[in-house]
C-alpha positions in Angstrom: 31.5 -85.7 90.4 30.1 -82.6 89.2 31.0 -81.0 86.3 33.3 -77.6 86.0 31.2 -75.8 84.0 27.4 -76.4 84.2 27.2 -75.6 80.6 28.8 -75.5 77.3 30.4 -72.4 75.8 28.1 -70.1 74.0 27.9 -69.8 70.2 29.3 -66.4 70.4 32.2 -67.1 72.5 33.1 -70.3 69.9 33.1 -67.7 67.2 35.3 -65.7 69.0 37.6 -68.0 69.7 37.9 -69.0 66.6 38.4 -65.5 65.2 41.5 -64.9 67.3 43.1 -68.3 67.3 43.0 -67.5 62.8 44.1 -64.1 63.5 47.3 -65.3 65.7 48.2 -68.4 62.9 47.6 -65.3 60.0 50.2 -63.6 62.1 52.3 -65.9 62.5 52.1 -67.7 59.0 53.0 -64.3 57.8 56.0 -63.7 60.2 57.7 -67.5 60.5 56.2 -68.8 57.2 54.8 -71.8 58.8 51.8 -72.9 57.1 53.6 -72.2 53.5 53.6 -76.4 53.2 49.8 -76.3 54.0 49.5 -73.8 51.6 51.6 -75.7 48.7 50.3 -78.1 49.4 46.4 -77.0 49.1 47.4 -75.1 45.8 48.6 -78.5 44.4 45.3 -80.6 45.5 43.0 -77.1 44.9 44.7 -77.0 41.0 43.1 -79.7 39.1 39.6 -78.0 40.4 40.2 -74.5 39.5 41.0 -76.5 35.9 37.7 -78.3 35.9 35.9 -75.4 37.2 37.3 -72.9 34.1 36.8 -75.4 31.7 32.8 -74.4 30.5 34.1 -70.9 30.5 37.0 -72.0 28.2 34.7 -74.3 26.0 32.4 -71.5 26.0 35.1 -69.1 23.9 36.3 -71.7 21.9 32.7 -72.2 20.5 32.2 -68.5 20.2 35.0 -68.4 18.3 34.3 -71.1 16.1 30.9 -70.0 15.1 32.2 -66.5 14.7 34.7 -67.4 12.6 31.8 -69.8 10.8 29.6 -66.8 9.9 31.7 -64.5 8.9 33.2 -67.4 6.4 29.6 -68.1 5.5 28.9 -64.0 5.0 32.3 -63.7 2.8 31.4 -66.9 0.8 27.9 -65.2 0.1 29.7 -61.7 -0.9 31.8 -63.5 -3.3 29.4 -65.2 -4.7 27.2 -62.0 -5.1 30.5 -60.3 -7.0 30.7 -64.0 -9.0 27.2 -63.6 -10.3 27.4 -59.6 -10.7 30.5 -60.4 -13.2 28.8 -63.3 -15.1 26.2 -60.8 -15.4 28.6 -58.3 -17.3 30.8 -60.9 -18.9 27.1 -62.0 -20.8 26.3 -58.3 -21.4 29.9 -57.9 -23.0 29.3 -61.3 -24.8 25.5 -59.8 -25.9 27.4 -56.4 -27.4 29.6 -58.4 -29.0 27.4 -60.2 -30.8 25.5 -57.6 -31.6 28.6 -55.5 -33.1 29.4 -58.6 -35.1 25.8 -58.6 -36.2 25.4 -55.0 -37.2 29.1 -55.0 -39.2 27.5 -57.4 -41.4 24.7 -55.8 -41.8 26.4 -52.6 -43.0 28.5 -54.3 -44.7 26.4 -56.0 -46.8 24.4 -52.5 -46.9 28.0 -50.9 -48.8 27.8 -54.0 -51.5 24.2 -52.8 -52.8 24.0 -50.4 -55.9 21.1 -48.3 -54.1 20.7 -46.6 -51.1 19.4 -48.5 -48.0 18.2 -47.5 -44.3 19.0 -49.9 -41.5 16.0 -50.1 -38.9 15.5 -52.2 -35.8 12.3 -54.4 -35.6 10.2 -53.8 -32.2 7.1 -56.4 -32.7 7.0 -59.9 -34.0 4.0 -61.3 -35.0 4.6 -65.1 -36.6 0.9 -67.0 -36.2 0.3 -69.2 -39.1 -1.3 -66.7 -41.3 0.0 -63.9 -40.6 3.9 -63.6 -40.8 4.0 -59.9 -40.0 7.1 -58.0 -38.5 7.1 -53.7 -36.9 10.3 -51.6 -37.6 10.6 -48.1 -36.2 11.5 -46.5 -39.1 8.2 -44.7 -41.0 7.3 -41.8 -43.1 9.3 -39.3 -41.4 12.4 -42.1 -42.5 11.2 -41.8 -45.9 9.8 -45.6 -45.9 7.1 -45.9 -48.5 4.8 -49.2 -49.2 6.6 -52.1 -51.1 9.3 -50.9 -50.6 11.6 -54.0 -50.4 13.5 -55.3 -47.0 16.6 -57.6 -46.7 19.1 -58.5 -44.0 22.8 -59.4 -44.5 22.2 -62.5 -46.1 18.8 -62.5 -48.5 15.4 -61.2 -48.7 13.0 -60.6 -45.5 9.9 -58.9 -47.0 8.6 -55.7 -47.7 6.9 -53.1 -46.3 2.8 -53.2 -45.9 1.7 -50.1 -44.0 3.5 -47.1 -42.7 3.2 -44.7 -40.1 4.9 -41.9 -39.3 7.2 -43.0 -36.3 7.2 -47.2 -37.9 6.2 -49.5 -40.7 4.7 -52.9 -40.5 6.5 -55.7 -43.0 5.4 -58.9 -44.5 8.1 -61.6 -44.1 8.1 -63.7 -47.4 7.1 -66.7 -45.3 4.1 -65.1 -45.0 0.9 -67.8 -46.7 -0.2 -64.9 -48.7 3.0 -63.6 -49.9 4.9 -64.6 -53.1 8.1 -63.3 -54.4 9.5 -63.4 -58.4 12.4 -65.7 -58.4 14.9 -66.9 -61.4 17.9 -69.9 -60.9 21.0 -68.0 -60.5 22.4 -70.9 -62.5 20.2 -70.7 -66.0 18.2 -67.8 -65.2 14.8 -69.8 -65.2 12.2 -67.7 -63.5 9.3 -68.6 -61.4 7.5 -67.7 -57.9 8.3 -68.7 -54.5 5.2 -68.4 -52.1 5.7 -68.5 -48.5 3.9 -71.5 -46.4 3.6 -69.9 -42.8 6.6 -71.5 -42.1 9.9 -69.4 -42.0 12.3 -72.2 -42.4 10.3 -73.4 -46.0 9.4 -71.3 -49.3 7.4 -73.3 -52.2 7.4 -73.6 -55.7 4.6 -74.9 -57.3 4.8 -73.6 -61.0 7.8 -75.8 -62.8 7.0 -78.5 -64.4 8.7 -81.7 -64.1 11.6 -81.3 -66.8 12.8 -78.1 -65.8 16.1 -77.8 -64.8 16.2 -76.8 -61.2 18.2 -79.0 -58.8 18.9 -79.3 -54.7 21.2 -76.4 -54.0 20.4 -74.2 -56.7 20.4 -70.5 -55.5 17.2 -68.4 -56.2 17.6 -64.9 -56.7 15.4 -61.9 -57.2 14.1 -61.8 -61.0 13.3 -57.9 -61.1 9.5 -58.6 -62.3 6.5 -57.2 -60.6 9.0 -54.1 -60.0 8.6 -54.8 -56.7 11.7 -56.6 -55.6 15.4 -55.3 -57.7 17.0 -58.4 -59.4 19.8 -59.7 -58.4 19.1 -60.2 -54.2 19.6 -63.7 -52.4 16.4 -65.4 -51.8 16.7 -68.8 -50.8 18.5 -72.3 -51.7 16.2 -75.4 -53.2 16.3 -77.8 -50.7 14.3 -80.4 -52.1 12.6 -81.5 -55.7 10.0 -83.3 -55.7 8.6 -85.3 -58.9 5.5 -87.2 -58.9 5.0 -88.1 -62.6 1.0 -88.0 -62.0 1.6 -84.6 -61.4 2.1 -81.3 -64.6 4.2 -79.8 -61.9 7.2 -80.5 -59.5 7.0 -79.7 -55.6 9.6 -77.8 -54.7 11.0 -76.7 -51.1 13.3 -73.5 -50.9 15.3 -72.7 -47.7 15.2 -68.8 -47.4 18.2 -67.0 -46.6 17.5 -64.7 -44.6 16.7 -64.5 -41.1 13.4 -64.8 -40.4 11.9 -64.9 -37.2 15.9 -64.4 -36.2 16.7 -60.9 -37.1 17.2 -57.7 -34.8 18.3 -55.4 -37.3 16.8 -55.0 -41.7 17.8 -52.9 -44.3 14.9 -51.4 -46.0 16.1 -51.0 -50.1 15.7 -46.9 -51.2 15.0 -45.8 -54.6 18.1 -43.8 -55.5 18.3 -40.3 -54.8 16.3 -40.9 -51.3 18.3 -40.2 -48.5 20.2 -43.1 -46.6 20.0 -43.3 -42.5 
């Protein structure tokens, strides 16, 4: 038996057909509502794939989010920190004045317990090598500083003053190997020389024989000879006597006072009637 059609439809005709049987069931569906089942029922199976298929988008905000949120927590801890350091930094400056107030209100008031007039200078140079104990203050001629003239701090003797020019002044610390300063005991009055020994922690007496009375703790003062130094000005304490009984004289050490190699800020004894800064 032959066949109706000798051959199957064409690809265009299939495409037609199929365009006009969708457009009749879109008509209908949207007049009867009779594919709305179908359609639940597709939105129910399609659901769990349009979930699956958002969630890299999703898990792509979420990690935005966190590592926003992570460098801008990261940026705020380093601004803090920044405004942590900046305040240390003033709290040390404010600590630094302080100090420094403290320092120069015992410095002038020491200055008010003298009998002559003083100036109060600042040192700018420091020069401690073993044989030369040597310090720079900007005061000079134009301060009225003159040579030997003698320099203290608020608690004993520094040095005094070697050369001067007209803007600063160089002194020589007492510690200095070459320099030696009349002493007496503030407790008998027995007078001697304390020499410095390059090292600003130690003075030495070499000149008191074994019986004199000098003991551990004894304050040395200024004896007023050599007309250098005025009497009466702290020096040092003795810190140790040594006896050797093979020896005319004791060794004695003397722990100076003042400040050397520590002070910021001398006051440079005036003859009186010079004018005080």
């Amino acid at each position: 038996m032959k066949p109706l059609f000798s051959q199957a439809p064409s690809v265009t005709a299939r495409f037609a057909l199929v365009t006009v049987l969708s457009v009749v069931l879109l008509l209908v569906d949207h007049r009867e509502g009779l594919l709305a089942p179908v359609h639940d029922g597709l939105s129910v199976i399609a659901h769990p794939i349009r979930v699956i298929a958002s969630l890299p988008d999703q898990i792509g905000q979420i990690a935005t989010e966190i590592t926003t949120s992570r460098r801008e927590l990261i940026q705020e801890n380093r601004r803090l920190e920044d405004r942590q350091k900046l305040y240390q930094a003033r709290l040390q400056r404010l600590d630094a004045l302080e100090v420094e107030n403290i320092r120069l209100r015992s410095l002038l008031d020491s200055s008010y317990e003298l009998d002559r007039p003083v100036a109060i200078a600042e040192i700018t140079a420091v020069d401690l090598d073993p044989f030369n104990h040597l310090i720079q203050i900007n005061k000079g001629l134009r301060d009225s500083i003159s040579i030997g003239q003698p320099v203290i701090d608020a608690d004993g003797v520094i040095g005094q003053v070697e050369t001067v020019s007209p803007f600063t002044a160089t002194v020589r610390l007492i510690s200095d190997p070459s320099h030696g300063i009349p002493v007496q005991v503030n407790r008998n009055g027995l007078r001697s020389v304390a020499f410095g020994t390059g090292r600003t922690d130690t003075l030495a007496i070499t000149s008191l024989s074994n019986n004199a009375s000098i003991e551990v703790g004894d304050l040395l003062v200024t004896s007023g000879l050599g007309g250098r130094f005025p009497a009466g000005y702290p020096v040092g304490k003795v810190r140790r006597v040594s006896i050797d009984e093979g020896q005319a004289f004791s060794a004695i050490e003397v722990e100076p006072l003042g400040g050397l190699g520590r002070v910021e800020e001398v006051l440079l004894i005036q003859e009186r009637g010079e004018r005080r800064e």
